[in-house]
Every structure is written in C-alpha cells, then in structure tokens.
N, CA, C and O atoms as a MOPAC input file, in Angstrom:
PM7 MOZYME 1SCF
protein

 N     24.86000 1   -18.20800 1   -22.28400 1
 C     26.25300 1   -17.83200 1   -22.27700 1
 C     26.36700 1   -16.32300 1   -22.51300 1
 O     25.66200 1   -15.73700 1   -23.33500 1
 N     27.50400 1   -15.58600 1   -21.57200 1
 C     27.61600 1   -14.44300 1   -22.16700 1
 C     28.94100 1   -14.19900 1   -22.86200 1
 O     29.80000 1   -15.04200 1   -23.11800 1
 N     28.96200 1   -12.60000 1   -23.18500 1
 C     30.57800 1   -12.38800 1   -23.66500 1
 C     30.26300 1   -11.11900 1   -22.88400 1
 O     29.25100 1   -10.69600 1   -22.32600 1
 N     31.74500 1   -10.57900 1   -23.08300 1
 C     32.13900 1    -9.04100 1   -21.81400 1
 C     31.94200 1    -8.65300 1   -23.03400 1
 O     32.07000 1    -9.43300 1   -23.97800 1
 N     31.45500 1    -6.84500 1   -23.24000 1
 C     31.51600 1    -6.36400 1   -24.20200 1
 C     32.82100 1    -5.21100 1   -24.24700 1
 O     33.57600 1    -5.18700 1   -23.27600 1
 N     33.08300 1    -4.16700 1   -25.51800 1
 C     34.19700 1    -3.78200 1   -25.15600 1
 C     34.01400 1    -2.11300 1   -24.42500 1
 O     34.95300 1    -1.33400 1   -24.59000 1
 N     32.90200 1    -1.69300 1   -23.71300 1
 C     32.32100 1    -1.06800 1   -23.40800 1
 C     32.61300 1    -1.98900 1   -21.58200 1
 O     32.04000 1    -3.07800 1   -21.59100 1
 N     33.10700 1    -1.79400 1   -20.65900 1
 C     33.48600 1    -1.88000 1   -19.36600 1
 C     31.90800 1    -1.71500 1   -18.77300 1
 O     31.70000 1    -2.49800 1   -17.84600 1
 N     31.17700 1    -1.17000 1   -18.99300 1
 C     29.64300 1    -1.62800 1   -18.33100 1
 C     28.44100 1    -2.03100 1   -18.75500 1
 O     27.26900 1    -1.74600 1   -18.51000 1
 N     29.39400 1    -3.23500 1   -19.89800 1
 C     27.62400 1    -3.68000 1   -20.05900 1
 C     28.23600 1    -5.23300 1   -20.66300 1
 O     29.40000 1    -5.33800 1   -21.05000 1
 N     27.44500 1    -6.17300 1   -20.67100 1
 C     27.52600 1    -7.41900 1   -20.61000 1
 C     26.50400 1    -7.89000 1   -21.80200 1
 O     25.32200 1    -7.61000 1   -22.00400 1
 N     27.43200 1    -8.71800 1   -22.50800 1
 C     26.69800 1    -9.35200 1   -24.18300 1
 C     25.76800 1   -10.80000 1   -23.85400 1
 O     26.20100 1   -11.95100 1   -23.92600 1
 N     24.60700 1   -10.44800 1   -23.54000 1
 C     23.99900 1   -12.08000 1   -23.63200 1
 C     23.96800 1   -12.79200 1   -25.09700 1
 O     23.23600 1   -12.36100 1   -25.98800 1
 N     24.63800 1   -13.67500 1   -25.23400 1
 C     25.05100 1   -14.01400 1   -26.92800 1
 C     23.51300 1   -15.02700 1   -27.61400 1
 O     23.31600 1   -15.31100 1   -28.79500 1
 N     22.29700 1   -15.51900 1   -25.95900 1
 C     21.49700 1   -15.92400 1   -26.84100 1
 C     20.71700 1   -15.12800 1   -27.69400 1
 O     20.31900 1   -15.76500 1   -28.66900 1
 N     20.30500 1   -13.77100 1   -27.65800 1
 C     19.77800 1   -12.79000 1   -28.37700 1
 C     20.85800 1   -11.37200 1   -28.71100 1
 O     20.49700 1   -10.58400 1   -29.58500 1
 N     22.05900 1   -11.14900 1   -28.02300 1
 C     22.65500 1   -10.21100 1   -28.24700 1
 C     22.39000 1    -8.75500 1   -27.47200 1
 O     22.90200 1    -7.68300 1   -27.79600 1
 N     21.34100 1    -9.01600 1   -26.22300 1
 C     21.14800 1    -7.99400 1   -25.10700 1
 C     22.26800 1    -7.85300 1   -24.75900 1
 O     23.16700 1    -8.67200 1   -24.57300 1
 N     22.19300 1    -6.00700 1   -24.59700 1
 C     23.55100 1    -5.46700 1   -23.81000 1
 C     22.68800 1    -5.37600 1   -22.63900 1
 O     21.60400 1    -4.79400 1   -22.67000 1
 N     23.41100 1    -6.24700 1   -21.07400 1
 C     22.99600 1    -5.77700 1   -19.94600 1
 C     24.07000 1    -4.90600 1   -18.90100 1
 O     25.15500 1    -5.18100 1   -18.38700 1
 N     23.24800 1    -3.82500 1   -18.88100 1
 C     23.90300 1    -2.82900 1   -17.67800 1
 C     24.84300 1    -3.54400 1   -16.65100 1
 O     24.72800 1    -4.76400 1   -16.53300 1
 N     25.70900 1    -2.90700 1   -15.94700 1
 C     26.10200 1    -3.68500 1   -14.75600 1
 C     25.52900 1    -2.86200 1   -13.94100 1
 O     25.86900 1    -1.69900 1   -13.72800 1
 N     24.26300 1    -3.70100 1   -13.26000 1
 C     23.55900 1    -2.41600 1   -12.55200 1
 C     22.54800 1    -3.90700 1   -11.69600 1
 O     21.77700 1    -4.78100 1   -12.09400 1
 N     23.04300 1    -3.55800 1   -10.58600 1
 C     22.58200 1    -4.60600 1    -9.82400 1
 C     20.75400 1    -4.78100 1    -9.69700 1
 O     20.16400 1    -5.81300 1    -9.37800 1
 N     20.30500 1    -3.81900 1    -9.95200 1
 C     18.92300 1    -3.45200 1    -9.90500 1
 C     18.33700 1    -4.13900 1   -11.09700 1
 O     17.11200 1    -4.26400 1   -11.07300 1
 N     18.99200 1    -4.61900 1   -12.16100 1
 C     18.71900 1    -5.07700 1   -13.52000 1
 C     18.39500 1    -6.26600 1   -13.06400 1
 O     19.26400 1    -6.83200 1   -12.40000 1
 N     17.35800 1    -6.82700 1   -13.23400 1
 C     17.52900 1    -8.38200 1   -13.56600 1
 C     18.10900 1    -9.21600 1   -14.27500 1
 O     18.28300 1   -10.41200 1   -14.04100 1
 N     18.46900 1    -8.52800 1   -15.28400 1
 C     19.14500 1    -9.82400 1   -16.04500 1
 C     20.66400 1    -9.46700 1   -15.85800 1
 O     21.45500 1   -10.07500 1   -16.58000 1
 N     21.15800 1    -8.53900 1   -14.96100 1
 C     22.49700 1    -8.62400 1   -14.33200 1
 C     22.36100 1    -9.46700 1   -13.09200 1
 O     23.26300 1   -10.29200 1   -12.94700 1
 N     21.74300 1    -9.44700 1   -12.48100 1
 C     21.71800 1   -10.64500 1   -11.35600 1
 C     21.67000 1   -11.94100 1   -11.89900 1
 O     22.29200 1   -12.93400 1   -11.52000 1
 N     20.76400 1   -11.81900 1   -12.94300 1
 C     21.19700 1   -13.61100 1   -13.94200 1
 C     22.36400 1   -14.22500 1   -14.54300 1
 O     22.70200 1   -15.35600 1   -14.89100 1
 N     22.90300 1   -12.93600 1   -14.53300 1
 C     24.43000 1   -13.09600 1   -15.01800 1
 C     25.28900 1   -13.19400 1   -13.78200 1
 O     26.20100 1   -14.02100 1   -13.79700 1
 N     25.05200 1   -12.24500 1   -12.42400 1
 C     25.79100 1   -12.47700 1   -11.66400 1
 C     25.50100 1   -13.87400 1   -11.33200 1
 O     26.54200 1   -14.46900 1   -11.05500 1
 N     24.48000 1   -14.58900 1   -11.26400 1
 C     23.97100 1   -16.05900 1   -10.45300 1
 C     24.80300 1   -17.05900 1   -11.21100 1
 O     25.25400 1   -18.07400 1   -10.68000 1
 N     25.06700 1   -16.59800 1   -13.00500 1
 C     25.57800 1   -18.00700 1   -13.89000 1
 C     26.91000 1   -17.92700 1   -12.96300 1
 O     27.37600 1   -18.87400 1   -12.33000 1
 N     27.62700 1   -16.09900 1   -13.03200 1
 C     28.86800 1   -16.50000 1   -12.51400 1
 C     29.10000 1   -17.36300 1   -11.54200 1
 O     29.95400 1   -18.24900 1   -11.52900 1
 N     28.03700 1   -16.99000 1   -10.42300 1
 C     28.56900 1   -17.73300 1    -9.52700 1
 C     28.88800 1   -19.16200 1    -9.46700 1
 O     29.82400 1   -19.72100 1    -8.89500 1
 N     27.58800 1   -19.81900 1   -10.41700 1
 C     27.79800 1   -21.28700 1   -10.98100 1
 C     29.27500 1   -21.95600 1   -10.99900 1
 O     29.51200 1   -23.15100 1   -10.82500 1
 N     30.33900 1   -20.79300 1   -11.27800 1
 C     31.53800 1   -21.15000 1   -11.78300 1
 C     31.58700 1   -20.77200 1   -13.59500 1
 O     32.69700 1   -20.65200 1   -14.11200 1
 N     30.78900 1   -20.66800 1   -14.13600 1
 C     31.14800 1   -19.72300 1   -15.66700 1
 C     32.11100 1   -18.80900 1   -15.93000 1
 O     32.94500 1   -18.49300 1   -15.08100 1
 N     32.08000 1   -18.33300 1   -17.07000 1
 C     32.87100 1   -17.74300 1   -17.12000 1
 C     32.67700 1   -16.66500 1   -18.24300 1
 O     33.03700 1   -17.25700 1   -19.26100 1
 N     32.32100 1   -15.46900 1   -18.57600 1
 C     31.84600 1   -14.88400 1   -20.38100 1
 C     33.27500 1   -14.90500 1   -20.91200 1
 O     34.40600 1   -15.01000 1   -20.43700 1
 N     32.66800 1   -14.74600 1   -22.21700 1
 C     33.79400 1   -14.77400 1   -23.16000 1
 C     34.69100 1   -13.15300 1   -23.89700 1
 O     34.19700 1   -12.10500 1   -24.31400 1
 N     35.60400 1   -13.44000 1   -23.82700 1
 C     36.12200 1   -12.20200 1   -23.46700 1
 C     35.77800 1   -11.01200 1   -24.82000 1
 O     35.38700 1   -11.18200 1   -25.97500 1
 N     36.06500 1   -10.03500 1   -24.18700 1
 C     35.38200 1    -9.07100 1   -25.34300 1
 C     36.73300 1    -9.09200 1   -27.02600 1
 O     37.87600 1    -9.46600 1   -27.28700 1
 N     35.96800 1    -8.65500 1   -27.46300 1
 C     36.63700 1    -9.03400 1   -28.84700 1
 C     38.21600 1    -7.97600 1   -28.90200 1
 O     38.09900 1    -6.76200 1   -28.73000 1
 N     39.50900 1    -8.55400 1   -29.13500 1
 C     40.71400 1    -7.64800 1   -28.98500 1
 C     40.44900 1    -6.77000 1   -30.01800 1
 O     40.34600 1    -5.57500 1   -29.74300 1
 N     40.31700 1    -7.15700 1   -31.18600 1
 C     40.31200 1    -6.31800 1   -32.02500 1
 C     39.03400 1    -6.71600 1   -32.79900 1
 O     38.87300 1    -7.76000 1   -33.43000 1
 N     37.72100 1    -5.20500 1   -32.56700 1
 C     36.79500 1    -5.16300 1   -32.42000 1
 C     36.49400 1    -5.34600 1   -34.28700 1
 O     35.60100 1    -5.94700 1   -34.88400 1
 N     37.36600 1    -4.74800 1   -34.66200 1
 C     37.27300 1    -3.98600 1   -36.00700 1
 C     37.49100 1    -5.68000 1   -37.34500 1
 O     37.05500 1    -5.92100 1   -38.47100 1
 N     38.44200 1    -6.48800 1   -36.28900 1
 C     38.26200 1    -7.86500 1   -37.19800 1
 C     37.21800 1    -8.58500 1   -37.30300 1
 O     37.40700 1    -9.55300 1   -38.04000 1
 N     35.68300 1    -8.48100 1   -36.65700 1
 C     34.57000 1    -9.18900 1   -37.28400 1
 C     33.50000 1    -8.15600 1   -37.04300 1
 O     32.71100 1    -8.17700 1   -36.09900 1
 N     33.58700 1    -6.79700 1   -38.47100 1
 C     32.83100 1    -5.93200 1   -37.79900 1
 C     31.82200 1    -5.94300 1   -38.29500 1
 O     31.06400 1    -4.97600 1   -38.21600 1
 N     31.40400 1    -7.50100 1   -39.22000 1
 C     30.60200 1    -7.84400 1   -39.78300 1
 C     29.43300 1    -8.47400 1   -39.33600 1
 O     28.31500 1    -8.55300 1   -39.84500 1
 N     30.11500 1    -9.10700 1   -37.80500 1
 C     29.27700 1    -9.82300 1   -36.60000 1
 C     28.92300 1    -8.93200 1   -35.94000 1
 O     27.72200 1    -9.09700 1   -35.72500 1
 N     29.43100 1    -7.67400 1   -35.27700 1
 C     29.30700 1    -6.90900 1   -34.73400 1
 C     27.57400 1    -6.32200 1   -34.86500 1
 O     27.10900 1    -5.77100 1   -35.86300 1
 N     26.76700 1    -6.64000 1   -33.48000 1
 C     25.69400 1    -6.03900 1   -33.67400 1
 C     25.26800 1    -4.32500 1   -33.95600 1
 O     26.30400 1    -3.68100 1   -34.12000 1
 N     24.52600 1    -3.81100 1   -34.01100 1
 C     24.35100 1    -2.42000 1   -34.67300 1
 C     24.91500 1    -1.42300 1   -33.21700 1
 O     25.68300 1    -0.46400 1   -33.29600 1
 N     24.19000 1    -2.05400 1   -31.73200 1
 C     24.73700 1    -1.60100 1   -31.10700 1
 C     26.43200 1    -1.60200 1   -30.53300 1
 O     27.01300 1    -0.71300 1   -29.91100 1
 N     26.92000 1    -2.86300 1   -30.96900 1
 C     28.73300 1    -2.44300 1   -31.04500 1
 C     29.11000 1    -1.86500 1   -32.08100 1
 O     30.28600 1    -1.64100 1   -31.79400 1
 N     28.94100 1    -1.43100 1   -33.16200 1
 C     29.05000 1    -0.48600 1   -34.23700 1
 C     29.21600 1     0.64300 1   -33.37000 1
 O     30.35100 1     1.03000 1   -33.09500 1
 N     27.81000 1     1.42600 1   -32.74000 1
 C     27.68300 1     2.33900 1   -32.58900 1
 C     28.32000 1     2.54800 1   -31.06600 1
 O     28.31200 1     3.73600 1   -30.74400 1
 N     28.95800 1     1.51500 1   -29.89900 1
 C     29.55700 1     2.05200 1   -29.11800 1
 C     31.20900 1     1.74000 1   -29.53100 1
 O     32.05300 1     1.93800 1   -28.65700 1
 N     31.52800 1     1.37300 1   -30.54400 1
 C     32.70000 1     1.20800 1   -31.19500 1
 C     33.48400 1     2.99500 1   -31.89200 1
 O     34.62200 1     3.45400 1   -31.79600 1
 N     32.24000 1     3.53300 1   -32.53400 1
 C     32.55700 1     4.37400 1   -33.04700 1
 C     32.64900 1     5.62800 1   -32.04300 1
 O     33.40700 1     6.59200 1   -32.15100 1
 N     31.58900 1     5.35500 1   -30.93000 1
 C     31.56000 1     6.49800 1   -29.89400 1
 C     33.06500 1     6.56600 1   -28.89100 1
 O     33.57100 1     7.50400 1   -28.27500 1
 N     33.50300 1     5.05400 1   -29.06400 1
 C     34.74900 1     5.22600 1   -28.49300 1
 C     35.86400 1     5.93000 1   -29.06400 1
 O     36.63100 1     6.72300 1   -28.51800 1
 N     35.83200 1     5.51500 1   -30.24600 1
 C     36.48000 1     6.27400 1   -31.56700 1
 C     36.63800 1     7.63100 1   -31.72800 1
 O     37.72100 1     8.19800 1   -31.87500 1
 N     35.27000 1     8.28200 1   -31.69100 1
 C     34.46400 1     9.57700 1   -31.39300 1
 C     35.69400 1    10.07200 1   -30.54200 1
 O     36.66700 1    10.68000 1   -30.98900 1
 N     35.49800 1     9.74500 1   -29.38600 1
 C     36.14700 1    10.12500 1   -27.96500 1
 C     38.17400 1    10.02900 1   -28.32300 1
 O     38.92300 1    11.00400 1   -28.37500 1
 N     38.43700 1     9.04600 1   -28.44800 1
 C     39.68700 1     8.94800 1   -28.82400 1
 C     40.00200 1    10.41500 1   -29.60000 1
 O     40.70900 1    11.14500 1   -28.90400 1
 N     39.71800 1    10.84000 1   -30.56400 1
 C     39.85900 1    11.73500 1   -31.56100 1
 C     39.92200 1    12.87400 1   -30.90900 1
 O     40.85700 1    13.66200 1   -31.05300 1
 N     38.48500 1    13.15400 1   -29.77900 1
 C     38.51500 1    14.38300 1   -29.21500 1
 C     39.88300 1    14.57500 1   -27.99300 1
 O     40.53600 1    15.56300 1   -27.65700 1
 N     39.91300 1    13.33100 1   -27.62100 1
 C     41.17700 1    13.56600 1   -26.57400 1
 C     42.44200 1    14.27900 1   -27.76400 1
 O     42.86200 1    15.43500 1   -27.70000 1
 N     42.74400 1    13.52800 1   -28.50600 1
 C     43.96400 1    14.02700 1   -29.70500 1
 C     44.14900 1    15.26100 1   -29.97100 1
 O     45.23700 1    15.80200 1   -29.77400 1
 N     42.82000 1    16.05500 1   -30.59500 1
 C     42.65700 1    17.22000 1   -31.25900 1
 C     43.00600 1    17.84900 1   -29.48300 1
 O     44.09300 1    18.39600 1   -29.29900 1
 N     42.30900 1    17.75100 1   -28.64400 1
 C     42.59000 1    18.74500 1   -27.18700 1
 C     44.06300 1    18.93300 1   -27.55300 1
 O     44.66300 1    19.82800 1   -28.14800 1
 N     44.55300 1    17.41800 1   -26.81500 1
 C     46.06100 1    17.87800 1   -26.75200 1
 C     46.98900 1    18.32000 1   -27.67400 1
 O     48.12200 1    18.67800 1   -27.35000 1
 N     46.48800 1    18.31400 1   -29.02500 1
 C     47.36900 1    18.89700 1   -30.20600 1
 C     47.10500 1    20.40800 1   -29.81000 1
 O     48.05600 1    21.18900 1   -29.80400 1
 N     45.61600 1    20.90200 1   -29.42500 1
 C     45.46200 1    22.03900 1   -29.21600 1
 C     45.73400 1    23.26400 1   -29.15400 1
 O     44.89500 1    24.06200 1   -28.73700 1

C-alpha cells in the first residue's frame, strides 16, 4: 500500500516508509504505477502534517521543514 506524500513528487511506500521519485525510470515507481493500475488507490497525504509529527518519518520532518524554510523566504521577499 502506498500514501501520496506532502511533497508533489514522491510517493510513501507505507510497507517500509520509501520515498519513491515520480520518475518513470525508477522501479519502484512503475510498481506503484502497475498497483494503480490494478484499480488502488494511495492514501492521501496527511492535511495537516504537523498533527502526527510524531509518526512522521525523519525524512517528512525534514521535507516538512524545507517547505516551511521556503514559505518564510517567499514572506521576508515580499515584506522586502
């Protein structure tokens, strides 16, 4: 089973917690594209990332905060 992560290009395999690329060249994105086709479905990425940031593996921590990161720098520009 997967979940979408909240990162738009990369895909949560939930049996170990691999982030896979969306990158057709990947194998284990073609494994994911093949479940889809099955008719599956992943599970959607978490709305609010910050309510189980206890589950949250080290790598959604760290693309959580880089989004964060980014948010901030857009702000400070336009306060500029």
């Amino acid at each position: 089973m997967y979940r979408l992560s909240i990162d738009p290009n990369l895909i949560i395999r939930k049996s170990d917690g691999a982030y896979i690329p969306k990158d057709p060249l990947n194998r284990n994105f073609r494994e994911y594209e093949n479940w889809l086709s099955k008719g599956n479905i992943p599970e959607n990425a978490e709305q609010n990332p910050h309510e189980n940031e206890n589950t949250l593996s080290v790598e959604e921590r760290i693309t959580l905060l880089l989004n964060e990161v980014e948010e901030l720098k857009k702000l400070t520009i336009s306060q500029g």
